[in-house]
C-alpha positions in Angstrom: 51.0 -46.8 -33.1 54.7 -46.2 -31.8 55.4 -45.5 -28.5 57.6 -42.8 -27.4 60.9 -43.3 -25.8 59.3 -40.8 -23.1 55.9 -42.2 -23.0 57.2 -45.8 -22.7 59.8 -44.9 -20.0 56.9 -43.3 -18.2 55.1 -46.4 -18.5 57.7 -48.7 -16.6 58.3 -46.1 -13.9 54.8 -46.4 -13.2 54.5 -50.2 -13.2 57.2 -50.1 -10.6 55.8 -47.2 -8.3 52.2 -48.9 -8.4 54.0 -52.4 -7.5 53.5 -52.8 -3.4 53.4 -56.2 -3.7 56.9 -56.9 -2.9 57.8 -54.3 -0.3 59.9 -50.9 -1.0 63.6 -52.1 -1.0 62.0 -54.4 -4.3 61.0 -51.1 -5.8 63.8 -49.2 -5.3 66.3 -51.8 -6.9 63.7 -52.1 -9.6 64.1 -48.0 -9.9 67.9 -48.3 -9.9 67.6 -50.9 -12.5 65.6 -48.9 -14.4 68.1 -46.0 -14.0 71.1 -47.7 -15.3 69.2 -49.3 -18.5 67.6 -45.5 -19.2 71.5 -44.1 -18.5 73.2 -46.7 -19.6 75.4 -46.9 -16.8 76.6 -49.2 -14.1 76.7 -48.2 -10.8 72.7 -46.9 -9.4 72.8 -45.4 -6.0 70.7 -44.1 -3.2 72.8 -42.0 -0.5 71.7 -40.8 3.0 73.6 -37.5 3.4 74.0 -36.7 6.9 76.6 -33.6 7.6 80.2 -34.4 5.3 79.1 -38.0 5.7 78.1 -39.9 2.7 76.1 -43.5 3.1 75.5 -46.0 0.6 71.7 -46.6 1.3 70.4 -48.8 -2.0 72.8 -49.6 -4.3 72.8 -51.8 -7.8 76.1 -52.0 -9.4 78.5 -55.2 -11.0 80.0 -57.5 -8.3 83.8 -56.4 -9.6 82.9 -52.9 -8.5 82.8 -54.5 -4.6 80.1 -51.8 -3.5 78.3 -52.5 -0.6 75.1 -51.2 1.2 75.9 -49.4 4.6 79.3 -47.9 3.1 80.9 -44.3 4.4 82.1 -41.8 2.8 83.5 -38.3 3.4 80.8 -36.4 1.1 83.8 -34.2 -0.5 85.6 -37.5 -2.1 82.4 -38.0 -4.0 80.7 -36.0 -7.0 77.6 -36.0 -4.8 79.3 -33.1 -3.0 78.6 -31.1 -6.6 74.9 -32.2 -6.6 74.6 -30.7 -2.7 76.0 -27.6 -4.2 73.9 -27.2 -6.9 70.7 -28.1 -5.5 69.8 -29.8 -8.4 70.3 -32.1 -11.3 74.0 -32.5 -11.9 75.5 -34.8 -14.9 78.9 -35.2 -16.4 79.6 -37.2 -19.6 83.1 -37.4 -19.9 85.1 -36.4 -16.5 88.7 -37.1 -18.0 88.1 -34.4 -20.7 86.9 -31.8 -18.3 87.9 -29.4 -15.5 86.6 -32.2 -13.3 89.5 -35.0 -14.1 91.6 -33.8 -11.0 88.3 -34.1 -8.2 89.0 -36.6 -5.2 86.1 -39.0 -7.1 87.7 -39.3 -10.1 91.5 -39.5 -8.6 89.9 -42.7 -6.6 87.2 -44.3 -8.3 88.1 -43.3 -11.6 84.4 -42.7 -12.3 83.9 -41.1 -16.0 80.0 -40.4 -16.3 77.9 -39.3 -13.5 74.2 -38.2 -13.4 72.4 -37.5 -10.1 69.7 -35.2 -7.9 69.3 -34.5 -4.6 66.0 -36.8 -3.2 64.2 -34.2 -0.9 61.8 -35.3 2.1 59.6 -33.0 3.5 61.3 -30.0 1.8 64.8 -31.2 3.3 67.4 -32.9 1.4 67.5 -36.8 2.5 70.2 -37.8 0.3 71.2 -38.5 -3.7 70.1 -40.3 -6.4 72.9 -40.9 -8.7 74.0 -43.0 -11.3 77.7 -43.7 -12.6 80.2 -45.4 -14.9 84.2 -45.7 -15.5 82.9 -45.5 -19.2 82.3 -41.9 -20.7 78.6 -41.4 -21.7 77.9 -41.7 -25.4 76.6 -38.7 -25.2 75.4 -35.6 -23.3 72.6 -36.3 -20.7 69.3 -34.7 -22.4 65.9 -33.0 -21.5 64.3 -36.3 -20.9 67.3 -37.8 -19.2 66.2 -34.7 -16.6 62.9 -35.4 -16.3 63.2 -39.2 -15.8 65.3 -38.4 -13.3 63.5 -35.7 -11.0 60.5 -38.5 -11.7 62.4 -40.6 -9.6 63.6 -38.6 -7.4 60.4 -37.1 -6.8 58.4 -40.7 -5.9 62.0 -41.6 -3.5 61.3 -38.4 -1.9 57.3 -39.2 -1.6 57.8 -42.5 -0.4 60.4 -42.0 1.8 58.4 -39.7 3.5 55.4 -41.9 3.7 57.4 -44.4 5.6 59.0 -42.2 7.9 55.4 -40.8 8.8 54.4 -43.8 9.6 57.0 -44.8 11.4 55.9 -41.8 13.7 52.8 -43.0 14.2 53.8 -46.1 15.4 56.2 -44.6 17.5 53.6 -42.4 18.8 50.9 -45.1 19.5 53.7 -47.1 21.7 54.4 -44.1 23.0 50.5 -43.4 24.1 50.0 -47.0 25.0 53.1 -47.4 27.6 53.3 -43.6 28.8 49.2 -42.8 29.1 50.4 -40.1 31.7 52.0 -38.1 29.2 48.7 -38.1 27.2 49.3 -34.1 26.5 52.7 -34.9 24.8 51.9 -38.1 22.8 48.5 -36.0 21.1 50.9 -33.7 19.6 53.4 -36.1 18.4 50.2 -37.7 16.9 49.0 -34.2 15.6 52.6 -33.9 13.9 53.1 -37.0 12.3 49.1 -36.8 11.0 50.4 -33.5 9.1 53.4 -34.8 7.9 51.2 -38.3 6.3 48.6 -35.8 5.2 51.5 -34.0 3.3 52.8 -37.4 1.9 49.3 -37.7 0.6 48.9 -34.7 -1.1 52.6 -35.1 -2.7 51.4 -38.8 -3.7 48.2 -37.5 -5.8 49.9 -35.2 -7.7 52.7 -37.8 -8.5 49.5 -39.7 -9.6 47.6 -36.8 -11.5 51.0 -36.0 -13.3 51.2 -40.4 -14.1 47.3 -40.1 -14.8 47.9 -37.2 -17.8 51.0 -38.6 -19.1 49.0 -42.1 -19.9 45.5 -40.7 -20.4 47.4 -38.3 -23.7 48.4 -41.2 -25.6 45.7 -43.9 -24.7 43.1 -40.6 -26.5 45.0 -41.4 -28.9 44.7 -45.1 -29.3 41.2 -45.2 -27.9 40.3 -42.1 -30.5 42.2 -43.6 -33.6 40.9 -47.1 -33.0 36.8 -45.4 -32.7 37.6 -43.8 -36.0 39.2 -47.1 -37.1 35.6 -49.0 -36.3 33.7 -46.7 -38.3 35.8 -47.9 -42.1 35.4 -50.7 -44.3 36.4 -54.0 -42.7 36.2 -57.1 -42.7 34.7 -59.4 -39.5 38.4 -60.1 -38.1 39.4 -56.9 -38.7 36.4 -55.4 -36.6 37.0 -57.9 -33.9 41.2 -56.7 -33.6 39.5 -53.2 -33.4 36.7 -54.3 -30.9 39.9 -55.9 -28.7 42.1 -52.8 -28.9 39.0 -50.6 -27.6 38.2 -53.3 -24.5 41.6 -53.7 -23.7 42.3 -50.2 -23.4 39.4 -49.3 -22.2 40.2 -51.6 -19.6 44.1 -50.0 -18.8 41.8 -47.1 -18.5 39.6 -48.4 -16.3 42.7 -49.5 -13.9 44.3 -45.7 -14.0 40.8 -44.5 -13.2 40.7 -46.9 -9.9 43.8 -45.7 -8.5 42.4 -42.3 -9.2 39.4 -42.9 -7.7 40.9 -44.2 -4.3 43.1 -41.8 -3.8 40.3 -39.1 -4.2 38.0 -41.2 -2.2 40.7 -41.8 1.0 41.3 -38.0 0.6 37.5 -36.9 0.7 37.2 -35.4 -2.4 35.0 -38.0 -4.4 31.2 -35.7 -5.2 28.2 -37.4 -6.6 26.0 -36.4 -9.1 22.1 -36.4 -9.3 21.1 -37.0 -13.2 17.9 -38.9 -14.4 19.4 -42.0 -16.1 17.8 -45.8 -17.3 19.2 -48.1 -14.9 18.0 -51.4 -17.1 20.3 -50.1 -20.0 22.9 -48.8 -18.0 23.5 -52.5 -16.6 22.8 -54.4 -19.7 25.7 -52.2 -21.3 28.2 -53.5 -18.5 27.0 -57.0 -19.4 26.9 -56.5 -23.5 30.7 -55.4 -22.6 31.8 -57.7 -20.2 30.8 -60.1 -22.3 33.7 -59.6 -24.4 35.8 -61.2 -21.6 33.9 -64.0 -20.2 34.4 -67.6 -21.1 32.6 -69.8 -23.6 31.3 -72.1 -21.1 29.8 -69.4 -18.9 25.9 -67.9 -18.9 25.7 -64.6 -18.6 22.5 -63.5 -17.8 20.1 -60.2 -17.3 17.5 -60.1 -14.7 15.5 -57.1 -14.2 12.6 -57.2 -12.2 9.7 -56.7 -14.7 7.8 -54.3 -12.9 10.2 -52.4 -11.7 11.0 -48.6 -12.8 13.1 -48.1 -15.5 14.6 -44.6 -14.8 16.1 -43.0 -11.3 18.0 -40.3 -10.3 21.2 -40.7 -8.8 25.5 -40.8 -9.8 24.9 -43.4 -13.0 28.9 -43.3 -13.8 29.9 -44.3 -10.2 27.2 -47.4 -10.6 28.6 -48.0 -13.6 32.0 -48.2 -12.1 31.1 -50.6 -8.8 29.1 -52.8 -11.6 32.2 -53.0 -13.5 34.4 -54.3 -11.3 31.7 -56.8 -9.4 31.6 -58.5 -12.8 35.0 -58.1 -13.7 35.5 -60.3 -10.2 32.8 -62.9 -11.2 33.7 -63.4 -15.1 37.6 -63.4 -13.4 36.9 -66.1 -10.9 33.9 -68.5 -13.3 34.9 -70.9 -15.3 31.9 -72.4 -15.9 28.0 -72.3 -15.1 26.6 -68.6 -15.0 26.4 -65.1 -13.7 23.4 -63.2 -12.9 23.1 -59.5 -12.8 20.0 -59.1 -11.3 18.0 -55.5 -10.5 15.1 -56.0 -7.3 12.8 -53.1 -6.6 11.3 -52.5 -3.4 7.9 -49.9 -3.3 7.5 -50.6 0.5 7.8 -46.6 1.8 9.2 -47.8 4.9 12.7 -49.3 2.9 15.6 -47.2 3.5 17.4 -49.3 0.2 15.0 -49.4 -2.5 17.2 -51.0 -5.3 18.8 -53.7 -4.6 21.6 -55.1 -7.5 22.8 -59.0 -6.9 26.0 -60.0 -8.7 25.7 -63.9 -8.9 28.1 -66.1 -9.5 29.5 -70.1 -10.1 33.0 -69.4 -9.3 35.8 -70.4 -7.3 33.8 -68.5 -4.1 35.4 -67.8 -1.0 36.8 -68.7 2.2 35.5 -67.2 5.8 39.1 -66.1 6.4 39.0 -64.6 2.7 35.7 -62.3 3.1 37.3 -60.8 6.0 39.7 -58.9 3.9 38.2 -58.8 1.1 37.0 -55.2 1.2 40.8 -54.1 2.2 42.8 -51.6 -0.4 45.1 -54.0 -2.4 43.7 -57.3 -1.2 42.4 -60.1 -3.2 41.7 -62.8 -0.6 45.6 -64.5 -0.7 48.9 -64.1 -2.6 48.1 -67.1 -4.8 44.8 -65.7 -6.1 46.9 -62.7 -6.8 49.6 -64.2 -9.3 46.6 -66.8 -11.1 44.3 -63.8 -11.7 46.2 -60.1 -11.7 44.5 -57.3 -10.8 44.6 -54.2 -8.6 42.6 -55.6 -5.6 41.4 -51.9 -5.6 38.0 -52.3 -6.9 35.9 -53.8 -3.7 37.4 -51.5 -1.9 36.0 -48.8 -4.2 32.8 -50.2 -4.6 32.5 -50.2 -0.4 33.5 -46.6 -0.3 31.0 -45.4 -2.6 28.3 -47.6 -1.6 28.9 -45.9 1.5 29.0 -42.2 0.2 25.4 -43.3 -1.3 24.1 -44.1 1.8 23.6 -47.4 1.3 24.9 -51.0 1.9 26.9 -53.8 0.5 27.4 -57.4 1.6 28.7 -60.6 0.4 27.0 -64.5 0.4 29.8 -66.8 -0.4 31.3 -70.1 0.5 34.6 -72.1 -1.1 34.6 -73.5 -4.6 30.5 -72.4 -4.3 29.9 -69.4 -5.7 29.7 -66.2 -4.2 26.6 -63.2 -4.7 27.7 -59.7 -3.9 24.5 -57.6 -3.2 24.5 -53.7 -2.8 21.3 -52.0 -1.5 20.8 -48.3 -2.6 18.3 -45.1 -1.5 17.5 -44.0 -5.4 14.6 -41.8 -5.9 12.6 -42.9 -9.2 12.7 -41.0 -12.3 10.1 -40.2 -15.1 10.3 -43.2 -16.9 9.9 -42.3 -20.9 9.3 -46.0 -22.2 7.3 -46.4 -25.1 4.1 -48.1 -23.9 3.5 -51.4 -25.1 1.5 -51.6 -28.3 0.0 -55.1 -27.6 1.8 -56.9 -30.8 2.6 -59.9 -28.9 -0.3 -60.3 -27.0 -1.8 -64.0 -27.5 1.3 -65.0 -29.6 1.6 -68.6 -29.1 5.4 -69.4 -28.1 7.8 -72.0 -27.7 10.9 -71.3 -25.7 13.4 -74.3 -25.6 16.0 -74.2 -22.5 17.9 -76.1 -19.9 18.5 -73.4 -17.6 16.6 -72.8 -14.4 18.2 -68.8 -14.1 18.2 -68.1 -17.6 14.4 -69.7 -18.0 13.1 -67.8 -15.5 14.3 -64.6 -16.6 13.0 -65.4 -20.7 9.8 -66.2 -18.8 8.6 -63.6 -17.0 9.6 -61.2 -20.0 7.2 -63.1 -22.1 4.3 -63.9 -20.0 4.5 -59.7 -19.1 4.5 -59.3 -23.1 1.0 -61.1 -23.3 2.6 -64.1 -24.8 1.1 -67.9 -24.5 4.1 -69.6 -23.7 5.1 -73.2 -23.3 8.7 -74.5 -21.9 10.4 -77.3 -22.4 13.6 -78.4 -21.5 14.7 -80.8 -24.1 14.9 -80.8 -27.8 13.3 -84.0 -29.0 10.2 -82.5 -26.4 10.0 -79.4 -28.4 9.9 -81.2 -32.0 6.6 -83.0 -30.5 5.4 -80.4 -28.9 5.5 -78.6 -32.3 4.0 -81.3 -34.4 1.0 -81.9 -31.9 -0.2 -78.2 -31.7 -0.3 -78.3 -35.3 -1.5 -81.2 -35.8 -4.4 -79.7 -33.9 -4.8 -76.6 -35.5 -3.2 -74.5 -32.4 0.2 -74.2 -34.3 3.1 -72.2 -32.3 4.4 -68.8 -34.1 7.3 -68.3 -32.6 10.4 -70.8 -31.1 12.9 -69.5 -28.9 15.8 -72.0 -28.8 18.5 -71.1 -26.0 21.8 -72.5 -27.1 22.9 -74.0 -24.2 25.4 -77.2 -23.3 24.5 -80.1 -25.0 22.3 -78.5 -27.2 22.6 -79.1 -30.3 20.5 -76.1 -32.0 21.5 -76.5 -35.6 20.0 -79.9 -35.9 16.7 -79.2 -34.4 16.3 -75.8 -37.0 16.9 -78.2 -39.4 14.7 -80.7 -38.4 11.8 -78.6 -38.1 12.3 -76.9 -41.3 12.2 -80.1 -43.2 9.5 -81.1 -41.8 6.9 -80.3 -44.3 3.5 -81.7 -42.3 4.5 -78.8 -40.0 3.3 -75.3 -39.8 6.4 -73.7 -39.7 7.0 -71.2 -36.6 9.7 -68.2 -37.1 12.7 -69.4 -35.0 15.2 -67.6 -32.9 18.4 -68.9 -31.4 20.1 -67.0 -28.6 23.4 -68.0 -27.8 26.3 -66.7 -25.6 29.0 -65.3 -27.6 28.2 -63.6 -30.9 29.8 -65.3 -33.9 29.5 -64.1 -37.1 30.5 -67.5 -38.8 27.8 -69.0 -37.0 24.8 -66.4 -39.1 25.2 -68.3 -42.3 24.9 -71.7 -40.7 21.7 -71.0 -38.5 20.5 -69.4 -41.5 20.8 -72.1 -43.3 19.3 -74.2 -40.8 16.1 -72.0 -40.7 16.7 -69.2 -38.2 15.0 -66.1 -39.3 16.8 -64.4 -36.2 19.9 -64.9 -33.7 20.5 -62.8 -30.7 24.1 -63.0 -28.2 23.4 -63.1 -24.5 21.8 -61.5 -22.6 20.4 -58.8 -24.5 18.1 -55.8 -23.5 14.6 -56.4 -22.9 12.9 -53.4 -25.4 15.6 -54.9 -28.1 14.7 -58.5 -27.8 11.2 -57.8 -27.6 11.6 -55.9 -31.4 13.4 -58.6 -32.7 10.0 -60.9 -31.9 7.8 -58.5 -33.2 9.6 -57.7 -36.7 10.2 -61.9 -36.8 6.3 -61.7 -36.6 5.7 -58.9 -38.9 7.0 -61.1 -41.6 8.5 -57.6 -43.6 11.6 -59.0 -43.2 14.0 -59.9 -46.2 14.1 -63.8 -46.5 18.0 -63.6 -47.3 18.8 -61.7 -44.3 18.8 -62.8 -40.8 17.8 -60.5 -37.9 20.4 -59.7 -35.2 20.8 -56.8 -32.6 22.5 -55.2 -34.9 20.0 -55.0 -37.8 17.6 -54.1 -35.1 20.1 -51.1 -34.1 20.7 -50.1 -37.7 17.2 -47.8 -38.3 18.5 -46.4 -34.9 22.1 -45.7 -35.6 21.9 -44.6 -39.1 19.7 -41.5 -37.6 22.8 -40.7 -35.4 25.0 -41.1 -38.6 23.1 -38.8 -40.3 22.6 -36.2 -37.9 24.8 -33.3 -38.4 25.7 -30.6 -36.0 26.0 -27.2 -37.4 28.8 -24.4 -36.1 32.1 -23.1 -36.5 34.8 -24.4 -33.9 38.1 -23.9 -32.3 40.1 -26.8 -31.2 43.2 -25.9 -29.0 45.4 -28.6 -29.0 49.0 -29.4 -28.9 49.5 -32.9 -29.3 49.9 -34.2 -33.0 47.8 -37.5 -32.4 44.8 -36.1 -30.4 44.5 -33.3 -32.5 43.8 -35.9 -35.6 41.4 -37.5 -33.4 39.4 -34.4 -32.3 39.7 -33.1 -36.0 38.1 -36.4 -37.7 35.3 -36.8 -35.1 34.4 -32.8 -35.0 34.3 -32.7 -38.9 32.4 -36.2 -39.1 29.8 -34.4 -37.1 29.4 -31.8 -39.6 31.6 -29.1 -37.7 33.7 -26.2 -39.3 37.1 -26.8 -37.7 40.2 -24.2 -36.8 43.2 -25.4 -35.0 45.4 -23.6 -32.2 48.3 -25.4 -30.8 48.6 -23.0 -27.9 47.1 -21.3 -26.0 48.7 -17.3 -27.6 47.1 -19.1 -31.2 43.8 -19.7 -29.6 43.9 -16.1 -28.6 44.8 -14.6 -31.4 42.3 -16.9 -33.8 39.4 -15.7 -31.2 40.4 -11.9 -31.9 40.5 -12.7 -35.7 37.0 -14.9 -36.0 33.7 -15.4 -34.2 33.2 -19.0 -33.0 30.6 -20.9 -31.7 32.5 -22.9 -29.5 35.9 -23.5 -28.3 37.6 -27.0 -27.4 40.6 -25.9 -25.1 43.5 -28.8 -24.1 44.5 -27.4 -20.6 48.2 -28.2 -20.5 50.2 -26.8 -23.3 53.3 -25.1 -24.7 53.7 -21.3 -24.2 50.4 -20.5 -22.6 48.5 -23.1 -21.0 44.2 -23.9 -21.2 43.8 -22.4 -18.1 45.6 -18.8 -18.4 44.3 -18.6 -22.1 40.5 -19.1 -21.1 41.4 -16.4 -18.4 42.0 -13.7 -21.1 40.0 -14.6 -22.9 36.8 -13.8 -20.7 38.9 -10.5 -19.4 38.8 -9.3 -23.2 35.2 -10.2 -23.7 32.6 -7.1 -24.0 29.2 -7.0 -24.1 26.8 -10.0 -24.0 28.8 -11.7 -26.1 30.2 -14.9 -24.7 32.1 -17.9 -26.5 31.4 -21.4 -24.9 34.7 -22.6 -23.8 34.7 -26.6 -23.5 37.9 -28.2 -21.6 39.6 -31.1 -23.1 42.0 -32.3 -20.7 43.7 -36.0 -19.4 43.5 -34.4 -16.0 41.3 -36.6 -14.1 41.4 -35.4 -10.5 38.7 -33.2 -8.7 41.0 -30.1 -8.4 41.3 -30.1 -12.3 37.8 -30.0 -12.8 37.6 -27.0 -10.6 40.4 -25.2 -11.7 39.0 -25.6 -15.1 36.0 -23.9 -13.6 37.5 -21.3 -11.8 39.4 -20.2 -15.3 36.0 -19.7 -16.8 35.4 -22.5 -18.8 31.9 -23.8 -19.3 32.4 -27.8 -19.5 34.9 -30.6 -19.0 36.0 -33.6 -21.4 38.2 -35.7 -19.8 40.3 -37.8 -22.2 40.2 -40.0 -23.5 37.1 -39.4 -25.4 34.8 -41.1 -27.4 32.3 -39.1 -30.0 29.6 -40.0 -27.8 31.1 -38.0 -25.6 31.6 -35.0 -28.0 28.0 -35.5 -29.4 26.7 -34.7 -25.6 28.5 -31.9 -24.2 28.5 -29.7 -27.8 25.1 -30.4 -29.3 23.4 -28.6 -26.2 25.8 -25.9 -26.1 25.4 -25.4 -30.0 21.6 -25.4 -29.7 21.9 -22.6 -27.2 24.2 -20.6 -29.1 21.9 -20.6 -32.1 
């Protein structure tokens, strides 16, 4: 999908403002850099403007220009003096051809091209932006050229401010620390500089809520396009490029939505919801994800306590999140051995923490001096860790936060190039579970399970002995093949072997070995193995598999795969996987078909292809709107069963449109109004709220996500 030239310059402006790493002089020569290659000019400035005295402040220019940083200059000799007048932005293309050729500037610099803005700080102008050239402009500076611009300007302004705040508070604390008998005087310093930081946050979360919707419209449409893309004919690479362009931007998504989420959290504005929701799925679908990104050589492995509820009530989407970036830490730092996700449940009614979630590891571990930090904004233990492995060095911090706003704790076990085991302890009140009860079809199955790994047995184990099973472990191959031939050489032949692909393992051989073995009594055989490859079907097929499962995999799913391998109803050519376990399952959701009539507001070309596909997949009559004054006029004209409202938009805007909408209303008639935004932040939500709309989808948006919020509204309705 092409990027636009505003969408990508948004992209690098944001790179740069996000970049701390290097300090703020870095960012602002990166931002003039960026400047003159947008402009396509030479000289990028940053003034201080104090009275008729102009000062060269940050500067990138050519060495022949002779330009230095800490330069005077009368503010009338300089086009700047224009900018000051005009309060605004200010550009000139071609100076020599216009009434400007005789101003003191061009008379002494002979400067033919000139763009620039006032920088404001605190509502007071600070200075100039400006960028200019002896070369006319190719052509006249444009709408975007603008809005790039006052961008800049606007996070100078921001930052600018920031520092100076906090240069007040340091100022202050001296102050309180050398002069503690002026105490009366230093708390109001104090009090001001708090309000002016305060201010320098607000103004930095909407520069990030305006960064936040600019990214989040295009990524619904790559995330959206590449769903629909899933759902076509392809082939098994073509599925996997697919599979790789949803993880990776459902990962850029997942790094917009941590900066997002810390700035809400250090502001106070982070709420938590209370739903019922299955905790054993909802962390064995972080693992079936993250195990996309881990390395071959690396167990990943589920461990739910067995008798341990399944449901609770509590904010699944923030667990979700903290999960997310524990394991994105451990698969990061392993390179080899294992990681266990593991779930403890404690009944006692005198535990504060009832749920307690380890996050295991083999990794690179950690240093004293290292854990000290580690839970620090924008920290990842040292520089060098940093450059080898990327990242934020947001999403501990996070995780601490809203551990904390659960009322509950989280710690860290680690020591250097040993591992570490992050453990978070939670209150979570337990749920109706609605598990199926167990219908006894594995009870006295005789098993085999062949494995090398003490976590990974352990867990396999006590999911079979709870199923009924009679189970024997060993830990090599050649044990298993004697093990086989003796039980059935003694009547007691095994049903079922379980062979966990494992290092050194060689898993192919032994299915083939047993299956030519004719003086056997052949067992149904199962491979689990680490990373799903679809080459690898045909060959454990052919070496006698009846079924092959990636790890780890959900307890109720690998539990059906044993008891269809033992149902024997199976086709012999085909071999079971998750996936044909799934397919019964998903091919109801395929089928199912929501009924209504629909308006979709929406002016953006790409996301409105996306919402139009998914709505009409699902069965849905579809209109379109592309503003807000259409959406109106369509609601006059037709009665709708829903309406799907984009929030910001040309002409009238989501907000103002759902607003007339309910003031022209009579009677008990009332349209469901559903807001489809990219504005992530709390205040959106509620202004959505406050405008009369029913519901919020934030983009981007899967159909899932459709399916959920519409289907009950629909139902209602009819």
């Amino acid at each position: 999908m092409k990027i636009s030239e505003s969408e990508r310059l948004i992209r690098r402006l944001y790179a740069i403002t996000t970049d701390f790493s290097n300090g703020f002089e870095y960012q602002v020569t990166q931002l003039l850099e960026l400047g003159c290659e947008r402009f396509n000019l030479d000289i990028g400035i940053l003034s201080n403007i104090s009275g008729e005295k102009y000062k060269v402040i940050h500067r990138v220019c050519p060495p022949e220009v002779g330009l230095e940083e800490g330069a005077e200059f009368e503010l009338g000799s300089t086009y700047c003096a224009r900018t000051m007048v005009a309060d605004g932005p200010v550009g000139f293309d071609h100076v020599k051809e216009s009434d400007m050729s005789t101003h003191p500037a061009y008379q002494a610099f002979g400067l033919e091209a000139y763009i620039g803005i006032p920088v404001k700080v605190n509502g007071i102008t600070y200075g100039t932006l400006n960028f200019s050239s002896p070369l006319p402009h190719k052509s006249k500076f444009n709408d975007i050229d603008i809005d790039a611009l006052k961008l800049m300007a606007s996070w100078l302004g921001i930052e600018i401010q920031r520092r100076e705040s906090e240069e007040l508070l340091k100022d202050a604390n001296a102050k309180l620390l050398s002069y503690s008998e002026n105490l009366t005087k230093q708390t109001e310093e104090l009090e001001v500089a708090r309000k002016l930081s305060d201010e320098a946050a607000q103004e930095k979360s909407k520069f990030l809520a305006t960064m936040s919707h600019e990214i989040r419209t295009p990524l619904n449409g790559v995330l959206g396009m590449a769903e629909l893309l899933s759902k076509t004919g392809m082939s098994a690479v073509q599925n996997d490029y697919v599979q790789t362009i949803l993880s990776s931007g459902n990962l850029l998504l997942s790094i917009i939505n941590d900066i997002l989420d810390y700035s809400k959290l250090d502001a106070g504005k982070v709420e938590l919801e209370k739903i019922s929701f299955n905790l054993e799925w909802l962390v064995f679908d972080i693992l079936e994800m993250m195990a996309r990104t881990s390395k071959s050589d690396v167990q990943l492995i589920l461990d739910y306590q067995s008798d341990a509820p399944r449901y609770f009530v509590g904010d699944p989407e923030r667990l979700r999140q903290m999960l997310f970036n524990l394991l994105g830490n451990a698969i990061k730092f392993t390179s080899e051995g294992h990681i266990r996700l593991a779930v403890e449940f404690n009944n006692d009614s005198g535990v504060d923490n009832n749920v307690t979630i380890l996050v295991e590891d083999t990794g690179i571990g950690m240093s004293a001096e290292q854990q000290e930090q580690l839970f620090e904004p924008f920290n990842q233990g040292d520089l060098a860790t940093t450059r080898k492995y990327g990242g934020t060095g947001l999403g501990l911090a996070i995780c601490k936060q809203l551990v904390g706003l659960m009322h509950g704790e989280v710690s860290l076990e680690a020591a250097l190039n040993k591992g570490s085991t992050f453990k978070i302890s939670l209150p979570l009140s337990v749920a109706e579970d609605f598990q199926t009860p167990d219908d006894g079809a594995l009870q006295a199955v005789k098993v085999l399970l062949v494995n090398n790994d003490p976590v990974n047995r352990k867990v396999l184990q006590q999911l079979l002995l709870e199923s009924g099973t009679k189970l024997t472990i060993v830990s090599k191959l050649a044990l298993g093949l004697t093990t086989l031939q003796k039980a059935s050489n003694d009547g007691d032949a095994y049903q079922l072997v379980i062979v966990d692909n494992m290092p050194e393992v060689d898993e192919v051989s032994f299915g083939r070995s047993i299956s030519a073995n004719q003086s056997l009594q052949q067992p149904k055989l199962l491979v689990m193995a680490p990373v799903e490859d679809a080459a690898k079907e045909k060959v454990y097929q052919v070496a006698g598999y009846s079924a092959y499962l990636q790890k780890p995999v959900r307890s109720d799913i690998f539990l059906s795969v044993l008891k269809r391998l033992l149902a024997g109803n199976n086709p012999a050519e085909e071999l079971i996987t998750k996936h044909s376990v799934l397919e019964a399952e998903q091919a109801v959701l395929a089928d199912k078909k929501l009924a209504g009539h629909i308006l979709l507001v929406e002016d953006n070309p790409v996301n409105q292809m996306v919402a139009m596909v998914m709505l009409q997949e699902l069965g849905l009559t579809v209109d379109l709107a592309e503003d807000g004054l259409q959406a109106i006029e369509c609601w006059k004209n037709k009665p709708y069963d829903l309406i799907l409202m984009d929030c910001r938009m040309p002409n009238l805007d989501g907000y103002e449109a759902t607003r007339q909408i309910r003031q022209q209303e009579t009677g008990e008639v009332r349209v469901p109004i559903i807001a489809l935004t990219a504005n992530a932040m709390e205040q959106d939500t509620k202004l959505c709220r406050e405008s009369g709309m029913d519901d919020v989808i934030t983009k981007p948006y899967i159909e899932s996500d459709l399916i959920n919020v519409i289907e009950p509204i629909l139902a209602r309705t009819k």
